[in-house]
Every structure is written in structure tokens, then in C-alpha cells.
N, C-alpha and C positions, 0 to 999 in steps of 0.2 A: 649243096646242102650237106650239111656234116651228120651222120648216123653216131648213135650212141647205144649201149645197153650198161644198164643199172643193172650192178652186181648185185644178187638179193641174198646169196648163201654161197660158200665155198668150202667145201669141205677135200680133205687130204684121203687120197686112196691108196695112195702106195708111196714111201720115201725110201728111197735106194742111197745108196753109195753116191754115187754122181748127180740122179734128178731126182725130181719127185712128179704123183701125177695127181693134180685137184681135179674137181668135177664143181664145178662153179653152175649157180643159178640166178639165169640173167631175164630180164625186161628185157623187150626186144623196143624197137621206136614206136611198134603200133600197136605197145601193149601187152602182147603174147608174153608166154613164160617162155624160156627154151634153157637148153641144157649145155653146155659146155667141158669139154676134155682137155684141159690144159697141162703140157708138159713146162714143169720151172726149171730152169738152167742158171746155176752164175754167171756165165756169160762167159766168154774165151775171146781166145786175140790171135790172130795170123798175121804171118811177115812174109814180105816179099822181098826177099834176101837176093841181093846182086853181091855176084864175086867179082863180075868183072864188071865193066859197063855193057856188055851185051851176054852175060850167061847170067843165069839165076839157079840159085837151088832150089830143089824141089825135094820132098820126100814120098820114099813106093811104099806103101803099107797096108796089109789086106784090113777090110771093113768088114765085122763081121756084119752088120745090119743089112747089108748088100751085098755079100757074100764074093767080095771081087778083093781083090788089089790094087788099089787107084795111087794116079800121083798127083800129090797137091801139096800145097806152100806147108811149110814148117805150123804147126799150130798146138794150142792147148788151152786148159781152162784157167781159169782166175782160181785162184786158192783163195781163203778166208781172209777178206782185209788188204789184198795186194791188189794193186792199181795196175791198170792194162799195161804201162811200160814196163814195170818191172817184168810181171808175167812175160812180155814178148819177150824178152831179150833173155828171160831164162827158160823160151823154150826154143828158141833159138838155138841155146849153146846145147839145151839137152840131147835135141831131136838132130844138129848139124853138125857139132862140133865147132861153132863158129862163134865169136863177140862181134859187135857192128861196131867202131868209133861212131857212125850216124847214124839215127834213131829217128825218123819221119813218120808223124801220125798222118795216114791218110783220109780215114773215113770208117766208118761203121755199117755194117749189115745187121738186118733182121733176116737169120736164116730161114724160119718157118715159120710165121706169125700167124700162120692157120691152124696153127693147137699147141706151138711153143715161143715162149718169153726169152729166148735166146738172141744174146746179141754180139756179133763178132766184129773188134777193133783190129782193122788192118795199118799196119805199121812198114816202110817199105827200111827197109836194114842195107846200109852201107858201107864200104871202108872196111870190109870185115878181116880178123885174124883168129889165129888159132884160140883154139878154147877148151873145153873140155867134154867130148860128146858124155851122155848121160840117159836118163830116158828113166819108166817105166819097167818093173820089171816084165809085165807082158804087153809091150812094147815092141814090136821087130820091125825095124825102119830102114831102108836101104836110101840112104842121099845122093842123088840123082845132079848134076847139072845139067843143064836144059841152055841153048841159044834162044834167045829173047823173041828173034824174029821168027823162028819155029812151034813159038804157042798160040797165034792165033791160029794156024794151020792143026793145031794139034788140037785145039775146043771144038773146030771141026770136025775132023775126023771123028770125034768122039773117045779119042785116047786121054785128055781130061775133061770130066766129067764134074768135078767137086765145084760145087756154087763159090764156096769164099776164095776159092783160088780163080775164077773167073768172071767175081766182083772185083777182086784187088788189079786185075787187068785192064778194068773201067777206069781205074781210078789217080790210072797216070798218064 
């Protein structure tokens, strides 16, 4: 049986830089009113960038929201009107310093669909050459290679931790 709720009002609480946050009012299936906190995202794209056939890059970069330094695939968001490849492969060169010749869509994630509309296109980047790193200016990224057969051991351990860099792991 498929669940539904009828949006009845959505109203906008906060629009930032990057997201915004509505507070939506939904029909629930058995009638009730209930309330909803939704965070909107443009949506972003992660690459799983091979420089060899068995090493990948990766990038180290502290998160302020979790207050750590994690390392997970190259990533960034969609700008206004640019389609997921483009976005990939220019944050590819930003955050790596790397161009792909091969460019493979793999699959898509819903990061948090328990109170956000974000959705991340993972792309696996091949064949790669020099390019021109770039980035954010507060941005501080350290590019990591990683042996292929050392990340499942490493989602283990719990040394990476980031969901779209241990989706895109599924997905090949």
C-alpha cells in the first residue's frame, strides 16, 4: 500500500546562500493535519575518480556541521541551470586538479529524505589528466589517493564515514 500526504500550505522560514528551510502543512493518509521541516537543496553530484585502475581520489576536508575532517569522493553542488555532468567534471578539476577523458553516470542518492529534497548524481571519472585545481575560497581540501581494495576495510573501521562516498561504493 502506497502512503501519501497532501501538501495543504508551505511556507518559507529561512533562505540562505546554499538552502532554504519551508515548514510545509500536510494531510497525513488518516486525515490528521501534521507539520513538516523541509530543508531544499539544488542538488549536487559526486565522482568517483580512478587514477589508476586500482587507486581513487579522494578528498580530506573538515565539515563544520560534524565538527571532524572526513575523506570522501570529490563533490559539489549544481549552480543555476547546469546539468549534473557539467557540475561533475567541474568539480572534479576544482576540488582534484584532474579532467576525466571518461565520464560514467552511475546512479543517484537521496541523501536525507527525512527533512531534505537533496539529491546527489554520482558519476565514476576515468582516464584522468592534468587540469587545473581551483576550489572555493573557503574551501581547504587535501587530495588523498586511496587503493580501491582498502575502502571497504576503511567504511569499516569507520575512517570513512560520508554516505555518497559509500553509496557510490555500491554502485560498481
Amino acid at each position: 500500500m502506497e502512503y501519501y500526504e497532501k501538501t495543504l500550505e508551505e511556507v518559507n522560514g529561512y533562505k540562505g546562500r546554499i538552502l532554504s528551510l519551508d515548514v510545509r502543512t500536510v494531510e497525513l493518509p488518516n486525515g490528521k493535519i501534521a507539520k513538516r521541516e523541509i530543508i531544499k537543496h539544488p542538488g549536487a553530484v559526486a565522482i568517483l575518480a580512478y587514477k589508476t585502475d586500482d587507486t581513487i581520489i579522494l578528498v580530506e576536508q573538515f565539515r563544520n556541521p560534524i565538527e571532524k575532517t572526513i575523506l570522501e569522493l570529490p563533490a559539489g553542488k549544481l549552480e543555476p541551470g547546469e546539468d549534473a555532468e557539467t557540475c561533475g567534471r567541474r568539480e572534479l578539476e576544482e576540488e582534484t586538479g584532474y579532467k576525466a577523458k571518461k565520464f560514467t553516470y552511475l546512479g543517484k542518492i537521496a541523501t536525507t529524505p527525512g527533512f531534505c529534497d537533496e539529491y546527489i548524481d554520482i558519476y565514476k571519472a576515468e582516464q584522468l589528466y592534468d587540469g587545473n585545481i581551483g576550489g572555493d575560497e573557503d574551501e581547504f581540501i587535501k587530495v588523498c589517493e586511496v587503493q580501491v581494495d582498502k575502502i571497504k576495510e576503511m567504511i569499516k573501521k569507520g575512517e570513512i564515514i560520508d554516505a555518497k562516498t559509500i553509496s557510490a561504493f555500491m554502485m560498481i
